[in-house]
C-alpha positions in Angstrom: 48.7 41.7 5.5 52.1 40.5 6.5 54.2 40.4 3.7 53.7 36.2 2.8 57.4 34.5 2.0 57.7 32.8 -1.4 56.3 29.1 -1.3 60.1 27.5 -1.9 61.2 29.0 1.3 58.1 28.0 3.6 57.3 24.5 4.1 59.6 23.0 6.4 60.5 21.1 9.5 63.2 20.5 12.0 66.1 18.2 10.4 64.8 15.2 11.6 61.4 15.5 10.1 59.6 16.3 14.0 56.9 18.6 14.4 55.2 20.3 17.2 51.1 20.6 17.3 49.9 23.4 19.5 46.3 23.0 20.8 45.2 19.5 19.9 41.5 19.7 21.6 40.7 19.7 18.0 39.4 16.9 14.9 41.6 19.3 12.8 45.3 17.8 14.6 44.5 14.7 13.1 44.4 16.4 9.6 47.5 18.5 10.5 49.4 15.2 11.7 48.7 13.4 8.9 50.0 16.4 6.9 52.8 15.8 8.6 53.1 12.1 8.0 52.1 11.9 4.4 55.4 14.9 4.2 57.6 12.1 5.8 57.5 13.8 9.1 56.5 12.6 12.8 54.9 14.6 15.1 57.0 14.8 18.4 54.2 16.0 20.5 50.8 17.7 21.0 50.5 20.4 23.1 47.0 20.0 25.1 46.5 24.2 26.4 42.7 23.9 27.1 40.7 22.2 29.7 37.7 20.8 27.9 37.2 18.6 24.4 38.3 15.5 23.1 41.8 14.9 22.5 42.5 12.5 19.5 44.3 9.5 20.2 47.2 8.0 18.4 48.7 11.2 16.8 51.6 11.3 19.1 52.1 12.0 22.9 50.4 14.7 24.4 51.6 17.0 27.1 50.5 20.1 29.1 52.0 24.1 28.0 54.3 23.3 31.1 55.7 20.3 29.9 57.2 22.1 26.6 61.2 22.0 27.0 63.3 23.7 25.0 64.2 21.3 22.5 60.9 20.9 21.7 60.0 24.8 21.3 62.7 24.9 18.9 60.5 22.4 16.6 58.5 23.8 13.6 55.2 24.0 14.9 51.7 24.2 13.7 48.5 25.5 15.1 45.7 23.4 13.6 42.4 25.7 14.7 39.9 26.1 12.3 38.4 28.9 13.8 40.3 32.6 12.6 39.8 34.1 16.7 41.0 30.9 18.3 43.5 30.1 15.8 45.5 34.0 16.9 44.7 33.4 20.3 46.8 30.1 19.8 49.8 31.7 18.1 50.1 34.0 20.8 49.9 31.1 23.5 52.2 29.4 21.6 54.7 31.8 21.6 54.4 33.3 25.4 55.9 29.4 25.8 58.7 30.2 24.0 57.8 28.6 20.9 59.0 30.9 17.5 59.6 28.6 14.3 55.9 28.5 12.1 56.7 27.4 8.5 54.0 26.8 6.5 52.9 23.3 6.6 51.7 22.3 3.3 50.1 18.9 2.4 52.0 16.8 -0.5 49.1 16.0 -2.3 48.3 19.9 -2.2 49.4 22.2 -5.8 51.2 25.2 -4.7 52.0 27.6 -7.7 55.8 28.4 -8.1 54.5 32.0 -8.3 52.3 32.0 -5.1 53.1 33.4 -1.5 52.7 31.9 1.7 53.0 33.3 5.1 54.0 31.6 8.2 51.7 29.4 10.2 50.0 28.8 7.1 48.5 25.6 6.7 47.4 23.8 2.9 45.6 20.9 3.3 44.9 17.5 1.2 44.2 18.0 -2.4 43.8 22.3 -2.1 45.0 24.0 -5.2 46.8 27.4 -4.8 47.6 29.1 -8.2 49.3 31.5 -9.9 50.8 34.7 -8.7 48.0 34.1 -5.0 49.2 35.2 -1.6 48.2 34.0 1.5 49.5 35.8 4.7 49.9 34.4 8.3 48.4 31.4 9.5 45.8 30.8 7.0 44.2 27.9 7.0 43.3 25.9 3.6 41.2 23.2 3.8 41.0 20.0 2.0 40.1 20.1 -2.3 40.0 24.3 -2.0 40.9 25.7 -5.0 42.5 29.2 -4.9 42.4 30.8 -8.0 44.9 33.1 -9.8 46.4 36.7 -8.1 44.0 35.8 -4.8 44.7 37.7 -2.0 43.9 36.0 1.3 45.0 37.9 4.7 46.0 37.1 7.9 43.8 34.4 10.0 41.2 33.6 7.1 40.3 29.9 6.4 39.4 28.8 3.9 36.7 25.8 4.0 36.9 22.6 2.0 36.1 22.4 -1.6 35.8 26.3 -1.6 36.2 27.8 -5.5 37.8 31.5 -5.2 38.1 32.5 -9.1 40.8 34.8 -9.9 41.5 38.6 -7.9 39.5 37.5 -5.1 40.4 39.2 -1.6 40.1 37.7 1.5 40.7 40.0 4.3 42.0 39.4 7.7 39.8 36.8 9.9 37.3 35.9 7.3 36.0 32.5 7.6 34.6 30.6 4.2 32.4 27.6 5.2 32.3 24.4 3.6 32.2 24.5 -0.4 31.4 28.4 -0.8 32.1 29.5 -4.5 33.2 33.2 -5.3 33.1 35.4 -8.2 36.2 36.7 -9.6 37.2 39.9 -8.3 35.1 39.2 -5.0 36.2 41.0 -1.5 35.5 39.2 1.8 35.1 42.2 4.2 37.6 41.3 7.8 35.8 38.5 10.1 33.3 38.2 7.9 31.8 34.6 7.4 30.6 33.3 4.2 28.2 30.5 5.2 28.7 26.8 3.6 27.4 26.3 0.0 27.4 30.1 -0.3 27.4 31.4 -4.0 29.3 35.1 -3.4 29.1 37.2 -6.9 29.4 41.0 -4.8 31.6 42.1 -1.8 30.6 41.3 1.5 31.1 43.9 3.8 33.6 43.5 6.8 31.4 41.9 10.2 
């Protein structure tokens, strides 16, 4: 995993508060705009990079990958995909347009420990709890009322479902995907791309696949 940077240092937008969404075929923009907004940001423009799906409405202009100008690479930018595959495949889209500033984006009404680690590209939704001494890596996704629980280690690409409990020295490895309220055991390892299914209640490791 990516070494995470410390939570002070990632949130963060361009000085005027804009932010860039890349791939907006997606319910989940709405919930990173309104990130966004509820921070005191505005969202400057969404980035439509795939030919089929529903784009939402009223979240902020949309534009094609060939529209993107060089102001508006130079924005902070998040990647709101749920899905760990498509969500790397969207990083690297986004940067092949020239796009390279990813703080973490990280709800207000979300609790981020003073001791915790975030990595960039990471996302922290709505009411999700991170706690002590946790580190999440690159572009994690945190969805709304999770509750990470002390010295978690969650790797590159995971998501983390809402209302998801991870007790303390849980592991998360890289492109693991926890569905909707999951619960694990403390000390619990998440094999890579391994998918925990919604309700789940995980009390032994699950192997990586």
């Amino acid at each position: 995993m990516s070494a995470p940077v410390p939570t002070d240092q990632a949130a963060g937008s361009a000085p005027d508060g804009r932010w860039l969404i890349y791939a907006c075929r997606t319910p989940y923009a709405a919930e990173a705009a309104e990130a966004i907004w509820r921070g005191g940001g505005t969202v400057a423009a969404l980035v439509d990079n795939y030919p089929s799906g529903d784009v939402p409405s009223g979240l902020g202009p949309v534009i094609t990958v060939t529209d993107l100008t060089p102001e508006l690479t130079a924005l902070p930018t998040v990647v709101p995909l749920l899905t760990p595959g498509l969500r790397h495949t969207g990083e690297a889209e986004a940067r092949s347009a020239g796009v390279r500033l990813f703080p973490a984006l990280v709800d207000p009404t979300a609790v981020i420990a003073r001791t915790s680690a975030l990595g960039e590209g990471t996302m922290v939704n709505a009411m999700a709890l991170v706690a002590a001494t946790s580190r999440l890596g690159r572009f994690v996704h945190v969805n709304r009322s999770a509750s990470i629980g002390h010295d978690a280690d969650i790797a590159d690409y995971a998501t983390i479902g809402p209302a998801c409990v991870l007790a303390g020295h849980v592991t998360v490895a890289t492109g693991a995907f926890l569905g909707a309220g999951a619960v694990l055991a403390p000390g619990v390892t998440i094999g890579a791309n391994a998918v925990v299914g919604a309700g789940a209640v995980v009390v032994r490791d699950v192997p990586p696949g």
